[in-house]
C-alpha positions as CSV (number, residue, x, y, z in Angstrom):
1,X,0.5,-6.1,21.2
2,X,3.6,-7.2,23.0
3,X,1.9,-10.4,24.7
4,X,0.0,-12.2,21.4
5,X,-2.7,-14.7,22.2
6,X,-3.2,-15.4,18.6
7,X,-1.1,-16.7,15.7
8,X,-2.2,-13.3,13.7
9,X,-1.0,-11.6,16.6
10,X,2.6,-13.4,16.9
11,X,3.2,-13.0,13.7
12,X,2.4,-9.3,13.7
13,X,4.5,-8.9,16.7
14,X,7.5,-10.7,15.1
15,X,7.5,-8.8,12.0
16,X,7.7,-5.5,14.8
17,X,10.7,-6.9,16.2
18,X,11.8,-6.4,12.6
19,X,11.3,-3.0,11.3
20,X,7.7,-3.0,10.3
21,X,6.0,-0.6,9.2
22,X,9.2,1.7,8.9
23,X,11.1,-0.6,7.0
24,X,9.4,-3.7,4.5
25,X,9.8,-6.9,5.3
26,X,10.4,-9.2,2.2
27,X,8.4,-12.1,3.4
28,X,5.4,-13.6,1.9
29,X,2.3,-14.7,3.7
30,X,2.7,-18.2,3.2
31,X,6.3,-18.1,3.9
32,X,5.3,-16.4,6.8
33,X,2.5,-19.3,7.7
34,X,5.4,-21.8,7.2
35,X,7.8,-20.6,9.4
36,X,5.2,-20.4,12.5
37,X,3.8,-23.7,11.8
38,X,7.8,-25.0,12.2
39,X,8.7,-22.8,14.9
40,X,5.4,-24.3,17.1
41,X,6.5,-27.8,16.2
42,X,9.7,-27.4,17.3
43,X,9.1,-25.5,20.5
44,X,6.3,-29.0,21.0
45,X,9.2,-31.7,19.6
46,X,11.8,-30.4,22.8
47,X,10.2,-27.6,25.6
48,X,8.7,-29.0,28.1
49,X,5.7,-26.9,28.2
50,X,5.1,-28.6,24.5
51,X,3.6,-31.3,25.9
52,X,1.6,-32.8,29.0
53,X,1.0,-35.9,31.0
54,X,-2.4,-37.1,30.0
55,X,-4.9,-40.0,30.9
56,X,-7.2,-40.9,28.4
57,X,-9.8,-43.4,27.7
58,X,-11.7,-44.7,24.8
59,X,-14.4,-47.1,24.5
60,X,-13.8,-49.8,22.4
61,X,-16.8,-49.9,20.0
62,X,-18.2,-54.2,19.1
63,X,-17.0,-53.3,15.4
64,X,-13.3,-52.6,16.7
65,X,-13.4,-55.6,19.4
66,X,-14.8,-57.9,16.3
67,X,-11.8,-57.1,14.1
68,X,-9.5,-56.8,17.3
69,X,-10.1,-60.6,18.2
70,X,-10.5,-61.8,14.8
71,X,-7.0,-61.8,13.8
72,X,-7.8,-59.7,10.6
73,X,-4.0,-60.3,8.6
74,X,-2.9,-57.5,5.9
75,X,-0.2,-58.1,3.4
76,X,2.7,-55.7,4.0
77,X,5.1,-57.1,0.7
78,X,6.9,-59.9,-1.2
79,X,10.1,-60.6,-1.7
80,X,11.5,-63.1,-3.9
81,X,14.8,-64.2,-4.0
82,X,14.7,-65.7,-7.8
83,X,16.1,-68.3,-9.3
84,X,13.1,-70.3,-9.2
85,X,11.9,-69.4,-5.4
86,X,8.3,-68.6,-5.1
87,X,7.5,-65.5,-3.8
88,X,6.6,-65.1,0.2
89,X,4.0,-63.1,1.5
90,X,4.8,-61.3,4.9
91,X,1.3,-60.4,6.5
92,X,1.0,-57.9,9.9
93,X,-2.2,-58.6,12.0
94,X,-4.6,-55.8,12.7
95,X,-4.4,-56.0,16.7
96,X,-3.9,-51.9,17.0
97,X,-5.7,-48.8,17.9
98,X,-5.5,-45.5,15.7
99,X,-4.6,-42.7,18.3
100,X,-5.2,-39.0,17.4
101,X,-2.1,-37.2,15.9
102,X,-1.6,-34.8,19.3
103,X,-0.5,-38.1,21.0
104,X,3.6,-38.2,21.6
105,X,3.8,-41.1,23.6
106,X,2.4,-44.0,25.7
107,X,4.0,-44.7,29.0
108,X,1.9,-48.2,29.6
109,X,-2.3,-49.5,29.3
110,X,-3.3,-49.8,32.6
111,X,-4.6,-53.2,33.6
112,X,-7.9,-54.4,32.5
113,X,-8.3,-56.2,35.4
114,X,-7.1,-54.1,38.6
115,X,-8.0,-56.4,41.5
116,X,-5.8,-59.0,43.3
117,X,-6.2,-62.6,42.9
118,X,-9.6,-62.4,43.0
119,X,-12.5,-60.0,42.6
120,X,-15.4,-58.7,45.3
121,X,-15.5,-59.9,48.6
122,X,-13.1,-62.4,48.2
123,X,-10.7,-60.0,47.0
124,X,-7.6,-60.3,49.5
125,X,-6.8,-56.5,49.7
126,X,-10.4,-56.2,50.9
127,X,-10.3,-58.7,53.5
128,X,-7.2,-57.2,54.8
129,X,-9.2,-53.7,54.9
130,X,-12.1,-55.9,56.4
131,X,-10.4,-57.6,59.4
132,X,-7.6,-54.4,59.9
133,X,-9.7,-51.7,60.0
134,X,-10.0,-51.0,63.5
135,X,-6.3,-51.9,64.4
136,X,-5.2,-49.1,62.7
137,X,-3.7,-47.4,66.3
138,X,-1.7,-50.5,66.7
139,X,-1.3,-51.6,63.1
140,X,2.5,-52.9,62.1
141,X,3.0,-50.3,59.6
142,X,6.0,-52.3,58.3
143,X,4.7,-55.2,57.8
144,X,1.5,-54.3,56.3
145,X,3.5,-52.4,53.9
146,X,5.4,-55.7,53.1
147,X,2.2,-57.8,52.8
148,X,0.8,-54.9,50.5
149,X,4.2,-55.3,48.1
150,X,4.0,-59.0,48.3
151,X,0.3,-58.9,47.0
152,X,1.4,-56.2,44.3
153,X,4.2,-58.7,43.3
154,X,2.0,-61.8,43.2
155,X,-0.4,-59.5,40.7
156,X,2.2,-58.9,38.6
157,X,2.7,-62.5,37.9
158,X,-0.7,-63.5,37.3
159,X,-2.1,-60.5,35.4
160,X,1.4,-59.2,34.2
161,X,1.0,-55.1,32.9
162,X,-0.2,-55.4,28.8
163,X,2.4,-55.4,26.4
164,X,2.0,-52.8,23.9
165,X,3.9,-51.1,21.0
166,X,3.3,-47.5,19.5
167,X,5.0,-45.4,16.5
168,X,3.8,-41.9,16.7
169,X,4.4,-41.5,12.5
170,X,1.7,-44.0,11.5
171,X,-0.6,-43.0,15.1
172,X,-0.7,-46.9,15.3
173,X,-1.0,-48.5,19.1
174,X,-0.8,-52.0,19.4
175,X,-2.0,-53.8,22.4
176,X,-0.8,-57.5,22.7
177,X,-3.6,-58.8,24.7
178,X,-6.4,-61.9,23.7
179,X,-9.5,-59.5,23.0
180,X,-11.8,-62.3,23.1
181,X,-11.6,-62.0,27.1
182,X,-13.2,-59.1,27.0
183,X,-16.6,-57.8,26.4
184,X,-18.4,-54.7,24.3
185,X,-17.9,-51.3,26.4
186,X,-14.7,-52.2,27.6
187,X,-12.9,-49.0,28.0
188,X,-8.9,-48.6,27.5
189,X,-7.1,-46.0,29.4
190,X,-3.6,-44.5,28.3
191,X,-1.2,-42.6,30.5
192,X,0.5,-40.7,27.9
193,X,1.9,-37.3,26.5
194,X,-0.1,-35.1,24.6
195,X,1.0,-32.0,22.3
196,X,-0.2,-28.9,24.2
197,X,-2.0,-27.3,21.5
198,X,-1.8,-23.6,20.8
199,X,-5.7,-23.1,19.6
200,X,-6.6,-24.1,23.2
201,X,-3.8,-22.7,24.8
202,X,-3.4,-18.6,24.1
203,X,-0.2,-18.6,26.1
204,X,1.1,-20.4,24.0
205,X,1.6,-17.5,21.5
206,X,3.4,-15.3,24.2
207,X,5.9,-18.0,25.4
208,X,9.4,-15.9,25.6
209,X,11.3,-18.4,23.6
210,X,8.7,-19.0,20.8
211,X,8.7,-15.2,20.2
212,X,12.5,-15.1,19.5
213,X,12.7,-18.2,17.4
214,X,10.1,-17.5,15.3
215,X,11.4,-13.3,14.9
216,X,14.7,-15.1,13.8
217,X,12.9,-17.7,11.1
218,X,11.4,-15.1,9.2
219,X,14.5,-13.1,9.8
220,X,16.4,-15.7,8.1
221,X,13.9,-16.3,5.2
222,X,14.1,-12.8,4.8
223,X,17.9,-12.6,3.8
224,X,17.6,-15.4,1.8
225,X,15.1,-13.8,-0.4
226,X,17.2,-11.0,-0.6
227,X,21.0,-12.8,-1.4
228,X,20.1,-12.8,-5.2
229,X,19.8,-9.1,-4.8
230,X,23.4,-8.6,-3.2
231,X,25.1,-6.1,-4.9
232,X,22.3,-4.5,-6.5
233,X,22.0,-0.5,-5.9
234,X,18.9,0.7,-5.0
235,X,17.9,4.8,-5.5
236,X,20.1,7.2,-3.4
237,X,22.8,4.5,-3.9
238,X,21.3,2.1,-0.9
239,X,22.7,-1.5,-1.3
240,X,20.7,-4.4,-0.1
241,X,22.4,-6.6,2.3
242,X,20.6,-10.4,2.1
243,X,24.0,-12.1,2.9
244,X,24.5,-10.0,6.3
245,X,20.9,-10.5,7.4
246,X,20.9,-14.0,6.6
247,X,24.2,-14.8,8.3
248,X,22.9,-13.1,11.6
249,X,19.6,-15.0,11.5
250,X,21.7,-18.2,12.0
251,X,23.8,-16.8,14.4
252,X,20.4,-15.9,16.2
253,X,18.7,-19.1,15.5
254,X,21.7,-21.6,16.9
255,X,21.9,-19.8,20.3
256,X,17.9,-20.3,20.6
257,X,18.0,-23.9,19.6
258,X,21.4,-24.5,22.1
259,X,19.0,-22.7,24.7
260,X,16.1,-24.6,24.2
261,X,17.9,-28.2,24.6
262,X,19.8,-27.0,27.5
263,X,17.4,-25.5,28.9
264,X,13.7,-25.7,28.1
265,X,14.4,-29.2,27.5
266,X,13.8,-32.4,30.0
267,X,16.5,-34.2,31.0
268,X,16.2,-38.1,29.5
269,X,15.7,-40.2,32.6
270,X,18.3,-42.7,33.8
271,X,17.5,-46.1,32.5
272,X,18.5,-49.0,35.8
273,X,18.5,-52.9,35.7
């Protein structure tokens, strides 16, 4: 099938693009597993289909709020310097959040608390809605938009956005915020990137690039289970040739991954201020 929508199916189609069936590809099954799993996570670490924009939310359950605000210490290690120095224990509080392993990154928490100075009726961006609404034909447009930023400013002071700190080995988020403010249900919710995943994606499996990278992995894998053979002559005087298809493989392989950065990859955003 020349569009796979299933990792059986990619990895039939790859070892097509190779010679099979009229010619025996010298790659085991597990080699084979191997190389797809490290083609997909590269093709998810740098294309920018590989990942998505997400929001999500989770309810934080009383158990994690209990250990959240309880400042719940763990000892990380000791060091001691000797000559008669007692050792020091460094400790790391418990304030974080385990994230699921798809998650790449957090761009920010968004505010607990989304109202301005105040919250229900006297809330001030509901007054101005209140007293405004039916001067909307002759409305300043300028300087409501100024009073809107100046409000947006002045909630930024008092309810500045929640610090937070997140390392995508350990899955670990940290929000710096005083849990004890808040009550049991209170629900978090991320804007962050998520790893598209190829089980509920089927495209995935058909994406040009992939198809190519992955051909040229097992490619590779093949000449290199073939160099130790170099030399040796096979029936009818055929010589095996590991060294040549190894050599192309990287050839192949260095054009993709230039491709894919320059490419299939986002350009970093400029960083002002």
């Amino acid at each position: 099938m020349s569009k796979p929508s299933t990792r059986q199916e990619l990895i039939d189609y790859c070892l097509r693009r190779l010679g099979y069936p009229v010619l025996e590809i010298n790659v085991d099954d597990d080699q084979i597993d191997d190389l797809v799993d490290d083609a997909i996570q590269h093709w998810q670490d740098y294309h920018f289909d590989g990942y998505q924009r997400m929001f999500l939310k989770h309810k934080v359950t009383t158990a994690e709020r209990e250990t959240l605000k309880s400042g719940v210490t763990t000892t990380t290690g000791t060091n001691s310097s000797g000559s008669g120095i007692a050792s020091v224990n460094w400790e790391e509080g418990q304030n974080f959040l385990q994230l699921p392993d798809h998650v790449l990154g957090i761009n920010k928490v968004f505010k607990m608390d989304n109202s301005t100075i105040s919250n229900g009726l006297f809330n001030i961006k509901y007054q101005m809605f209140l007293n405004d609404v039916y001067y909307y034909g002759a409305l300043d447009l300028l300087n409501y938009s100024m009073t809107k930023t100046y409000l947006e400013d002045l909630s930024r002071l008092i309810t500045p956005d929640v610090q937070l700190r997140f390392n995508r080995k350990n899955g670990r988020l940290y929000v710096d915020i005083d849990w004890r403010e808040f009550n049991d249900d209170t629900y978090i919710v991320l804007d962050c990137y998520r790893l598209v995943d190829p089980s509920d994606a089927a495209s995935v499996y058909n994406d040009w690039w992939l198809k190519k990278y992955t051909t040229s992995l097992i490619k590779r894998q093949w000449g290199q289970n073939l160099i130790k053979f170099q030399g040796v002559a096979l029936p009818g005087g055929v010589q095996l040739n590991g060294r040549q298809l190894y050599d192309d493989a990287m050839a192949e392989l260095e054009v993709l991954e230039k491709e894919l950065r320059t490419t299939y990859e986002e350009p970093p955003f400029d960083l002002i201020g």
